[in-house]
C-alpha positions as CSV (number, residue, x, y, z in Angstrom):
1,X,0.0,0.0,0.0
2,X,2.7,2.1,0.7
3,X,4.8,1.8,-3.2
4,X,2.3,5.0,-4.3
5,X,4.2,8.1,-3.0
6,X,2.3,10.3,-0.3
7,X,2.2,10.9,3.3
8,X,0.4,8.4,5.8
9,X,-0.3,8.2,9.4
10,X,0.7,5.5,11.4
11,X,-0.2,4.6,15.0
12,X,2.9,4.0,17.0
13,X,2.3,2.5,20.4
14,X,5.1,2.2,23.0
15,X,5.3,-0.5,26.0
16,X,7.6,0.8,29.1
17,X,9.3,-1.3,31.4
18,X,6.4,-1.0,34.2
19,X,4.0,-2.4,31.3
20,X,2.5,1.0,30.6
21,X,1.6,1.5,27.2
22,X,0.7,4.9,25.1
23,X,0.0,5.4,21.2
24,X,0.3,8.3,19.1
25,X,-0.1,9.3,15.3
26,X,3.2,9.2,13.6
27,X,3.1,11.0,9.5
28,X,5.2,8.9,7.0
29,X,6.3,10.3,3.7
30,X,6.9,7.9,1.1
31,X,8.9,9.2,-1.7
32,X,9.4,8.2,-5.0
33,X,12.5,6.3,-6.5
34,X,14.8,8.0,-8.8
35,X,15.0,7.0,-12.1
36,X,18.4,4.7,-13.1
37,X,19.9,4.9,-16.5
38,X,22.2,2.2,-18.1
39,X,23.3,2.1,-21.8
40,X,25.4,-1.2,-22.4
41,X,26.8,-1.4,-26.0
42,X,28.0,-4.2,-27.6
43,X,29.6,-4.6,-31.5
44,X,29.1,-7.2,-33.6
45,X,31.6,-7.7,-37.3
46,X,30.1,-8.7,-40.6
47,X,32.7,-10.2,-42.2
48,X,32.3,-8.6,-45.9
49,X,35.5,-9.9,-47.3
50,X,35.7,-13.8,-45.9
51,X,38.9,-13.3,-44.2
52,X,37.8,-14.2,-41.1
53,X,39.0,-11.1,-39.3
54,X,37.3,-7.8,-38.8
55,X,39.6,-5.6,-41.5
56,X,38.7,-2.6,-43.1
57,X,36.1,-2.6,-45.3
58,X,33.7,-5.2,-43.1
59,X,30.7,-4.1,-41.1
60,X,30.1,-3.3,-37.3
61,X,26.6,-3.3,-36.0
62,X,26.6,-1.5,-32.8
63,X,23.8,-2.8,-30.2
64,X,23.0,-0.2,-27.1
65,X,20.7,-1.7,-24.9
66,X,19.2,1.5,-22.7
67,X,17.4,0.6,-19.3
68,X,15.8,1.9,-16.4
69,X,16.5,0.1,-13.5
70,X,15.1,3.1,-11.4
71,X,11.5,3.4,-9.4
72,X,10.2,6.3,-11.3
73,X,10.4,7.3,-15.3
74,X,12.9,9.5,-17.4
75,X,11.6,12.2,-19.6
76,X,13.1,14.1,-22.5
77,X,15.8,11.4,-23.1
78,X,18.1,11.8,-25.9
79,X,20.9,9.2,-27.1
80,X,23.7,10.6,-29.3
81,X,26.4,8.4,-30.6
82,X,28.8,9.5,-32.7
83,X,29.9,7.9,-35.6
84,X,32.8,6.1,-34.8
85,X,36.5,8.0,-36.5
86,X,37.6,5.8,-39.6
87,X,33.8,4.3,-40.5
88,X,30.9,5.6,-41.9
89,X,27.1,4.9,-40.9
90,X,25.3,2.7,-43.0
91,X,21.9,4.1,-44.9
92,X,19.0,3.5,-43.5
93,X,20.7,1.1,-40.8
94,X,19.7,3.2,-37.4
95,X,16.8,1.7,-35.3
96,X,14.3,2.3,-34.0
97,X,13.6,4.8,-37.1
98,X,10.4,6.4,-35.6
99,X,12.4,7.8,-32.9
100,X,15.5,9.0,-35.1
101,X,16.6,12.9,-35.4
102,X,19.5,12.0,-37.2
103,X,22.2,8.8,-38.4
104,X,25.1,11.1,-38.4
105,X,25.4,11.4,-35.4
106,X,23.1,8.4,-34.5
107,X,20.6,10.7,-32.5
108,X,17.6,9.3,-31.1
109,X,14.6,11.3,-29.0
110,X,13.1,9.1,-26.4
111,X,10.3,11.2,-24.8
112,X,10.0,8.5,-21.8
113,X,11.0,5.4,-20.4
114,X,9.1,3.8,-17.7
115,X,10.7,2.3,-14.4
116,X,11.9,-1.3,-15.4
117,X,11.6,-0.5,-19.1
118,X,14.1,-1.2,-22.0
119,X,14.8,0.3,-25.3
120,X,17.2,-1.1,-27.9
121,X,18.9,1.3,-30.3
122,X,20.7,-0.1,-33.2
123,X,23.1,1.0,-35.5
124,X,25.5,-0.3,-38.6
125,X,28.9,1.2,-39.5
126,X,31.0,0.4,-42.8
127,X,35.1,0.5,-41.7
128,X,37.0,2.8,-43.7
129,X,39.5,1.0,-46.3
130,X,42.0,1.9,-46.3
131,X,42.8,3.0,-43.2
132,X,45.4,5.5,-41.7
133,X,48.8,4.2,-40.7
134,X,48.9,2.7,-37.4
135,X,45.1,2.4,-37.1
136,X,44.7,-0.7,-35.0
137,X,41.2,-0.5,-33.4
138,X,38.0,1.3,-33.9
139,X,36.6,3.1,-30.5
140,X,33.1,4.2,-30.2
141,X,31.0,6.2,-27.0
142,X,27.7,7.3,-26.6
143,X,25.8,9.8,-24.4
144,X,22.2,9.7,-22.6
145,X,20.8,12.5,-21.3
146,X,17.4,13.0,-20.0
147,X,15.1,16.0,-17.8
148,X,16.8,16.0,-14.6
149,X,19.5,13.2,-14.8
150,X,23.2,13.6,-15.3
151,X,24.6,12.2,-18.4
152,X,25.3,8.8,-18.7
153,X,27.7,7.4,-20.9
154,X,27.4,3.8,-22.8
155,X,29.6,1.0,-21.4
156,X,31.0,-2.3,-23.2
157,X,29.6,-5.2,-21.0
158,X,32.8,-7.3,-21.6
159,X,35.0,-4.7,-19.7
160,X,35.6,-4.3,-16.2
161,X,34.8,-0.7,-15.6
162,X,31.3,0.8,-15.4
163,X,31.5,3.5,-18.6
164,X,33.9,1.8,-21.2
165,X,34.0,2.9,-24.8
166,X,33.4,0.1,-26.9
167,X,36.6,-1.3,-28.5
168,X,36.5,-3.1,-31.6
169,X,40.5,-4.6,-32.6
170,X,40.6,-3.9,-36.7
171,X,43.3,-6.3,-38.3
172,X,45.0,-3.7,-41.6
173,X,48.3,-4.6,-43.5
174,X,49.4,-3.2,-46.5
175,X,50.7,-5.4,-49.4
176,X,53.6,-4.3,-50.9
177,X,54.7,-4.9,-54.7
178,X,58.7,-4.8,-55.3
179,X,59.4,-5.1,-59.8
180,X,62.5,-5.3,-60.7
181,X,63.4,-5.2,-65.0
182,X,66.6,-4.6,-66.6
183,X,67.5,-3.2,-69.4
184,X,70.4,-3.1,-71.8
185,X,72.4,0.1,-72.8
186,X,74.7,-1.2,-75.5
187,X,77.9,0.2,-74.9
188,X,79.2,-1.4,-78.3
189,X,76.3,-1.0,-80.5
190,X,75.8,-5.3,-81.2
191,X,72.7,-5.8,-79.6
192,X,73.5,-7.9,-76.6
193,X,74.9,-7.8,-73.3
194,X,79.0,-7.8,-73.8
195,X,81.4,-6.7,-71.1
196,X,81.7,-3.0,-71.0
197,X,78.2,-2.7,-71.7
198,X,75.6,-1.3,-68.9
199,X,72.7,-2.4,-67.2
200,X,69.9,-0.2,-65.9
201,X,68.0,-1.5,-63.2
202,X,64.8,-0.2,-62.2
203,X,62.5,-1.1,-59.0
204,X,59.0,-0.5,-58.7
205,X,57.7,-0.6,-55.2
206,X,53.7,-0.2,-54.7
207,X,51.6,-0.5,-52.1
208,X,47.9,-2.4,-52.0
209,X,46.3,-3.5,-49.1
210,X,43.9,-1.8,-46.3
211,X,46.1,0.6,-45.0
212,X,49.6,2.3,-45.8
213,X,53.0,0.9,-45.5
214,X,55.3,2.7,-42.7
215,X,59.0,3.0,-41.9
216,X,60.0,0.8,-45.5
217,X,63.7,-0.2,-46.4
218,X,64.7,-1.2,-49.8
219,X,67.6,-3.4,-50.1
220,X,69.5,-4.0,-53.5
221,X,73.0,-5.5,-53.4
222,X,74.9,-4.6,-56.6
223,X,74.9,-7.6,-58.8
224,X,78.3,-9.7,-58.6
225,X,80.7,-9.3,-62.0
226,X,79.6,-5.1,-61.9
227,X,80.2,-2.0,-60.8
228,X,77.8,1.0,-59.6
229,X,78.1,3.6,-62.3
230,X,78.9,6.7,-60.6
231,X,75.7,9.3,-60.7
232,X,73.4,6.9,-62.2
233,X,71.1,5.7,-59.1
234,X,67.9,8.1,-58.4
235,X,64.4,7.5,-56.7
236,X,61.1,9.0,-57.1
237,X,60.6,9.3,-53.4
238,X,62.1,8.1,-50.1
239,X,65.7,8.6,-49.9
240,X,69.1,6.7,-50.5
241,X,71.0,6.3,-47.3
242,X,73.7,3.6,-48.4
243,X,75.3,2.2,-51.8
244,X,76.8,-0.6,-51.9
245,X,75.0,-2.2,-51.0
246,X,71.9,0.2,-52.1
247,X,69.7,1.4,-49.4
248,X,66.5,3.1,-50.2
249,X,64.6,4.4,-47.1
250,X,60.7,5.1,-47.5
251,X,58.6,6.6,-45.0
252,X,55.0,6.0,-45.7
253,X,53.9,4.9,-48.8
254,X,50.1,5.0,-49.2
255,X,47.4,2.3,-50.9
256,X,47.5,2.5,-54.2
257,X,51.2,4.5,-54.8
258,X,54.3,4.0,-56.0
259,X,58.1,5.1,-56.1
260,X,60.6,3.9,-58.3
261,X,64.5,3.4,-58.2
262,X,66.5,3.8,-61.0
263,X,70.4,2.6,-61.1
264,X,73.0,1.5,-63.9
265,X,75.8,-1.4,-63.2
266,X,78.5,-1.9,-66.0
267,X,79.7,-5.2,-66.5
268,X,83.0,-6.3,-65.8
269,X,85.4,-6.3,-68.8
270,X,87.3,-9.6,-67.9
271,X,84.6,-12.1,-67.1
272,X,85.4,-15.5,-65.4
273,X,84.6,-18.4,-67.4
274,X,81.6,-20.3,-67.1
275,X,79.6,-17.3,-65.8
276,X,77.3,-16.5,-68.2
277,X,74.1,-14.1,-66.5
278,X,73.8,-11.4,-64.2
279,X,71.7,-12.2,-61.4
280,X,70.3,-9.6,-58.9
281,X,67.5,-9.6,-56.3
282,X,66.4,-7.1,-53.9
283,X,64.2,-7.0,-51.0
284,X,61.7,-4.8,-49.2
285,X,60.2,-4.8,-45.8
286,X,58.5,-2.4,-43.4
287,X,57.2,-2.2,-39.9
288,X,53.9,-4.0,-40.6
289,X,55.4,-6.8,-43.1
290,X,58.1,-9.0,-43.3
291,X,60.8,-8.9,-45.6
292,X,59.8,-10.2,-49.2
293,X,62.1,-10.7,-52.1
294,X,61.9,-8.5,-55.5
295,X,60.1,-10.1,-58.8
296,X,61.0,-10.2,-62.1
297,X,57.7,-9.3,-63.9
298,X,59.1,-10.8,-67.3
299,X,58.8,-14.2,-66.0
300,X,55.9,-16.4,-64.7
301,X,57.4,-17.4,-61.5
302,X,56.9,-15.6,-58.3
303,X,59.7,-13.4,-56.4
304,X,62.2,-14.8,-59.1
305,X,65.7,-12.9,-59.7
306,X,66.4,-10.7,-62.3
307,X,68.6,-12.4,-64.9
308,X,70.3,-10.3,-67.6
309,X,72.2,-13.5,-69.9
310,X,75.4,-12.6,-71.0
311,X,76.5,-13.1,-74.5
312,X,79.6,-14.9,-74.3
313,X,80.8,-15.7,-78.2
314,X,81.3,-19.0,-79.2
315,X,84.2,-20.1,-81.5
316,X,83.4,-21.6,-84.8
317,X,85.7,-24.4,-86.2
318,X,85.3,-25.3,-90.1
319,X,86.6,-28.9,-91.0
320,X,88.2,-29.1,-94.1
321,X,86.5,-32.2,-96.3
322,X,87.7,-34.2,-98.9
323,X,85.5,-36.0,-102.3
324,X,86.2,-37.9,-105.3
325,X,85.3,-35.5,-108.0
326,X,83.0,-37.7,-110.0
327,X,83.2,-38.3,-114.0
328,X,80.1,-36.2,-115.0
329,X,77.7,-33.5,-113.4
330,X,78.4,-32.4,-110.1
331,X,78.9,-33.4,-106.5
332,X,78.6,-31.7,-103.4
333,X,81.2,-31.0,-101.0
334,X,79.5,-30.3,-97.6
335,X,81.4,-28.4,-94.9
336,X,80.6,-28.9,-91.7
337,X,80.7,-25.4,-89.3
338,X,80.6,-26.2,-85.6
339,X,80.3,-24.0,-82.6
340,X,82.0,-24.7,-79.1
341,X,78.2,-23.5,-77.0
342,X,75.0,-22.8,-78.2
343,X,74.6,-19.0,-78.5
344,X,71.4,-17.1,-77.0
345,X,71.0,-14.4,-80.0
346,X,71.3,-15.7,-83.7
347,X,75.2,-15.2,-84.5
348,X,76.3,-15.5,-88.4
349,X,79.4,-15.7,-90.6
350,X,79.7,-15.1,-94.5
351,X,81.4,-17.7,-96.3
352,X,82.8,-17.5,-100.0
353,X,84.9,-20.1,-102.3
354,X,88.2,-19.2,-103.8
355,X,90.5,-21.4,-105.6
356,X,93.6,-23.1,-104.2
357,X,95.0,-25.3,-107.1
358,X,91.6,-25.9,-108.2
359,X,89.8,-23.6,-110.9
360,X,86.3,-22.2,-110.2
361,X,84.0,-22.5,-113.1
362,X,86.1,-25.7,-114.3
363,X,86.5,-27.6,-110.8
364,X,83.9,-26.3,-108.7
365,X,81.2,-23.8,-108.6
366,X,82.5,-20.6,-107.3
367,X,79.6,-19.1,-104.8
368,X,79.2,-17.3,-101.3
369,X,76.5,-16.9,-98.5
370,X,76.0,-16.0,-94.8
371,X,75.3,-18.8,-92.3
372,X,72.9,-17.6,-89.5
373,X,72.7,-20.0,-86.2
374,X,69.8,-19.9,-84.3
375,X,70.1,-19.9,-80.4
376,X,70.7,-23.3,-79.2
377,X,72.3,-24.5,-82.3
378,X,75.9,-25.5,-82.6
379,X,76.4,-26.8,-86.4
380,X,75.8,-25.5,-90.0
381,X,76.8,-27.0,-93.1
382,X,77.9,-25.5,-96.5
383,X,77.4,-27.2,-99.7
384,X,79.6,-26.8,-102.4
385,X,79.3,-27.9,-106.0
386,X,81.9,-29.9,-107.6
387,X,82.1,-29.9,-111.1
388,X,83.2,-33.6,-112.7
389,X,85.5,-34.2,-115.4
390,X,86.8,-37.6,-117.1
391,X,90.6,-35.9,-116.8
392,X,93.2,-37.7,-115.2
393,X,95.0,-35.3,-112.7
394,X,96.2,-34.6,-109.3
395,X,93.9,-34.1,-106.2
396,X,93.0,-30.5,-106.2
397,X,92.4,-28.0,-103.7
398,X,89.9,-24.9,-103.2
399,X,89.4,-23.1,-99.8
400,X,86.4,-21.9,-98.1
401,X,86.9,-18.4,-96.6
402,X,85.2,-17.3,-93.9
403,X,84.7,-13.7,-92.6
404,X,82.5,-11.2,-91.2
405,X,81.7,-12.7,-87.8
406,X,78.8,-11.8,-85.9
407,X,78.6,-12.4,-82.3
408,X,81.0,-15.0,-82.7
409,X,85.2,-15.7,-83.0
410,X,86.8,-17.9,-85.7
411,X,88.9,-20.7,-85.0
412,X,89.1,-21.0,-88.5
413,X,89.2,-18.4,-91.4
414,X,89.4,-20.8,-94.2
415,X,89.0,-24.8,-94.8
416,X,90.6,-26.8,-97.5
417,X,87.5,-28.7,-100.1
418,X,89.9,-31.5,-101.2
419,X,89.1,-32.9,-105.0
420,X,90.2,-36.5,-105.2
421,X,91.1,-37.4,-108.5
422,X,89.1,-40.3,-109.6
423,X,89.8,-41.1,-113.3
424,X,92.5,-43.4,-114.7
425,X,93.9,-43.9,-118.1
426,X,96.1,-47.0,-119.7
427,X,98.8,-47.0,-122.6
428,X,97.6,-49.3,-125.3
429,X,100.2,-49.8,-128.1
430,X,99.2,-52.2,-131.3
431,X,101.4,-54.8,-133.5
432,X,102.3,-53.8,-136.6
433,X,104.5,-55.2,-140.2
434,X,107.5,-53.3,-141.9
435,X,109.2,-54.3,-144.1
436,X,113.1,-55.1,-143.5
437,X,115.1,-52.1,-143.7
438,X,112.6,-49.7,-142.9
439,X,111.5,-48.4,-139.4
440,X,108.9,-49.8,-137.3
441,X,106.7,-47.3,-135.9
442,X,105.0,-48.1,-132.6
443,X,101.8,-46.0,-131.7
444,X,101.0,-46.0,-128.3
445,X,97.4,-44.5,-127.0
446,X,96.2,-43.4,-123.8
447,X,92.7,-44.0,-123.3
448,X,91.8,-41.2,-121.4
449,X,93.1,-37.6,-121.4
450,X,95.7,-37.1,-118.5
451,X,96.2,-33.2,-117.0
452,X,99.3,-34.8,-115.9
453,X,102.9,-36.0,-117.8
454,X,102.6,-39.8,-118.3
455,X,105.8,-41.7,-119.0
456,X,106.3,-44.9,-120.3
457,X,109.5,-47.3,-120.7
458,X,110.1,-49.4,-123.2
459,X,113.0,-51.9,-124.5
460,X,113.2,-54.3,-127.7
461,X,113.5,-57.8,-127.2
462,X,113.9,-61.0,-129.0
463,X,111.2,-63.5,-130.8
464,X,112.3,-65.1,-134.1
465,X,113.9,-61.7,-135.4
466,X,117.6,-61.0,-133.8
467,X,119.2,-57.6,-132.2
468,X,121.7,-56.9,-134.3
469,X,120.6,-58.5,-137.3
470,X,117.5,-58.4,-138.1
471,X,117.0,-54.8,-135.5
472,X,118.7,-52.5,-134.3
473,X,118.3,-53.3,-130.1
474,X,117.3,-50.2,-128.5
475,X,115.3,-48.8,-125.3
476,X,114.1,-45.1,-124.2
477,X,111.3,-43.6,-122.5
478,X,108.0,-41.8,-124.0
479,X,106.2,-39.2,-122.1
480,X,103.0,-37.9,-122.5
481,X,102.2,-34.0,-122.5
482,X,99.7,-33.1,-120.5
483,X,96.5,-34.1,-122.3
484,X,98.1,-35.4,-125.1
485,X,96.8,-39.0,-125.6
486,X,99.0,-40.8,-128.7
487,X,102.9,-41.1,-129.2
488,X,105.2,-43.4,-131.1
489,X,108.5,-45.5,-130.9
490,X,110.6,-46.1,-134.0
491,X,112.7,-49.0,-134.1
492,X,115.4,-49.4,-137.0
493,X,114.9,-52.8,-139.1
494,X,117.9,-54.5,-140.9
495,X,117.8,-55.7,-144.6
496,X,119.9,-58.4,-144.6
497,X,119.6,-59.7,-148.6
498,X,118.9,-63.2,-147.7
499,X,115.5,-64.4,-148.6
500,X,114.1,-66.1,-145.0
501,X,111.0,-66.6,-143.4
502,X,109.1,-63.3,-141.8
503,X,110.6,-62.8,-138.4
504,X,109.5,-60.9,-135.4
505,X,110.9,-59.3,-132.8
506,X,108.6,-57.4,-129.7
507,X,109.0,-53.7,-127.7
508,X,108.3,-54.3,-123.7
509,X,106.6,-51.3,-122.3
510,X,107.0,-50.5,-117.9
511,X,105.3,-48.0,-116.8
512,X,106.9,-44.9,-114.7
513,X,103.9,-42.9,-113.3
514,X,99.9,-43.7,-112.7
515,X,99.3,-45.5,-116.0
516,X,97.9,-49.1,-116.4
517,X,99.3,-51.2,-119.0
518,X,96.6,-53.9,-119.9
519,X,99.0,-55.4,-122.9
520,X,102.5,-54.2,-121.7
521,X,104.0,-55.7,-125.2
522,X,103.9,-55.2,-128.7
523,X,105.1,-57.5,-131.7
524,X,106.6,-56.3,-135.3
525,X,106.5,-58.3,-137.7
């Protein structure tokens, strides 16, 4: 009876110690309880982007649960929450609408809340992406005032005190991008990386991500086999605080920018052997990553090196070949052109014919060309025509020259086309009658045409008819001019007066150089 305020009178009686006893009206005020505010707020993430953490770019929906825990009701109450720094409200997300002023800040106009009641104000923000360096967390308060209360202030329900802003840890990194390409600056003008030559390097480091990338260092050891070119390095931001190796110092570099460094190595005029690329790699790291290794963005393969291939030029070696030149037509005299190492860039030679003892246009066909190899290939052939003949002669020689090499070093300058001689030719000689007293002429032939002297011996000898007496006995030697094919031996007969049977007597023929005899005799008669 006594929970509706007013004043009531109570009869108070009072028992001494002699067991007298007296009563009397007493007034009792009964006053109403105060009204008592809490606002407990709570977040909850929407993960937007699957990653399992709450990262910029994801939702928070704030929950603030307002109560009064008091014996009497609050009038003119008004909730104002600010939207938290680094987020943005979402449209259309603050409940309850009917009783919304405003959703930036969340303002909502509560005209009374009944002892023991409870509203529920709701609200969703959108976290900024990207967010400022160093950014870890997004804190958010808000305020209830009402007629005749002080101001109370929300609290997070999972933290010890009694007014704690509501904390929400934001997981941001930045992703950072290091490039590095080379490219050539020909010192000698052939196309290809030669000692002496230069290389400029350039690095492109970017930054992706959900926030910016603080306190970076660059690190780019100059590549082995070259020297820093004096003057050549530069940046687009950051500084350079060392150079050998090259240290590049960035500061902040925001989501979604760049800087570049830009640097020139010469290679080394004496080269080791066997090394046969530049390799370089550099690294990055900053305070929220760890170190990562530069890429090669010519290649498919992740945080490769940067390779520049040298060209180191092979030596060509020409074999010298020898053929039989054939009787007719022609036949080809292939050369054979080998490298030591494949190249990497086409390399080429020209090649022409020239004669040695052999004549062009009568023993082969004089000609000329360029032979181009490929990279990876090591052997090339030239073909040569041959021209045939039916002459007998000596093995011949014609050269191939070569000259003009590109990308490459001779072993060889020329290699000897051998023409083996292939023909033969054979003295034939024929019997023959005189009569006595007069000479009997031999003819000898040769069968074939000889380009070279061919000398035959010959002697008389004996059959029926005798030296002295019926000859005169006698020897010598016949040669052959070149390409002269018929000769003739004369042998003196003797008339003796004396009538006799015919009688015979025979020349013997021997060869002395490359002729066959099939019949090495001859009979007069």
């Amino acid at each position: 009876a006594w929970s509706v305020p007013g004043t009531y009178v109570v009869e108070v009686c009072v028992t001494d110690d002699d067991g007298g006893t007296g009563c009397d009206a007493l007034d009792v005020e009964v006053l109403t309880a105060p009204p008592q505010l809490a606002a407990a707020k709570t977040a909850t993430a929407i993960d937007r982007d699957g990653d399992d953490r709450v990262s910029p770019g994801d939702d928070l929906v704030y929950r603030v649960e307002i109560a009064n825990s008091g014996g009497s009701a609050v009038t003119g109450l008004t909730f104002t929450d600010p939207i938290p720094a680094h987020a943005r409200v979402v449209p259309g997300s603050v409940t309850p609408s009917l009783l919304a002023l405003s959703e930036d800040p969340v303002t909502i106009s509560i005209p009374e809340l009944a002892p023991g009641a409870a509203l529920v104000v709701q609200f969703a923000v959108t976290i900024d992406s990207p967010l400022p360096p160093g950014v870890r967390e997004i804190v958010n308060s808000g305020t209830l005032v009402s007629d005749g209360s002080p101001p109370v202030l929300t609290d997070d329900p999972a933290l010890p005190g009694s007014s704690d802003p509501t904390r929400v840890p934001v997981a941001a990194r930045p992703t950072l991008t290091l490039a590095k390409s080379a490219s050539l600056v020909d010192r000698d003008d052939n196309g290809v990386p030669t000692p002496g030559d230069e290389i400029e390097w350039r690095l492109e480091l970017s930054a992706a991500g959900t926030t910016a990338a603080t306190g970076l260092v660059v690190t780019d050891p100059v590549p082995g086999f070259t020297a820093l070119v004096a003057g050549s390095t530069s940046v687009s931001g950051g500084s350079l605080v060392g150079l050998d190796p090259i240290v590049w110092a960035i500061e902040t570099l925001e989501v979604g920018a760049s800087v570049e460094l830009v640097f020139r190595t010469a290679i080394d005029l004496a080269l080791p052997s066997g090394v046969e690329e530049i390799v370089n790699q550099a690294s990055v790291a900053s305070l929220e990553t760890d170190g990562q290794l530069s890429d090669d963005p010519a290649t498919p393969e992740p945080a490769d090196p940067t390779r520049v291939p040298f060209h180191v030029a092979p030596t060509l070696t020409a074999a010298g070949v020898a053929v039989l030149e054939g009787g007719t037509g022609t036949v080809p005299v292939v050369f054979e052109l080998t490298l030591d190492r494949a190249a990497t860039v086409p390399v080429s030679v020209d090649w022409t014919t020239s004669g040695g003892t052999a004549t062009a246009g009568e023993d082969f066909v004089a000609s000329a060309g360029t032979v181009t190899f490929a990279p990876g290939e090591v052997t090339a052939s030239v073909v040569i025509q041959v021209l045939g003949d039916a002459v007998v002669e000596a093995d011949e020689v014609f050269l191939l020259e070569l000259s003009n090499p590109e990308l490459l070093s001779l072993a060889t300058a020329t290699a000897e086309g051998t023409l083996l001689n292939d023909d033969t030719t054979a003295v034939v000689v024929g019997d023959l009658t005189v009569a006595e007293g007069e000479s009997a002429q031999f003819t000898l032939a040769l069968s074939a045409p000889s380009a070279l002297p061919v000398a035959v011996d010959w002697v008389t000898a004996d059959l029926s008819a005798t030296a002295g007496v019926d000859y005169q006995a006698a020897s010598g030697s016949v040669t052959f001019a070149p390409l002269v094919t018929s000769a003739a031996i004369a042998v003196a007969t003797i008339d003796d007066a004396l009538v006799d049977s015919d009688e015979s007597f025979r020349i013997l023929l021997t060869s002395a150089g490359p002729v066959g005899l099939p019949d090495p005799e001859a009979v007069a008669t």
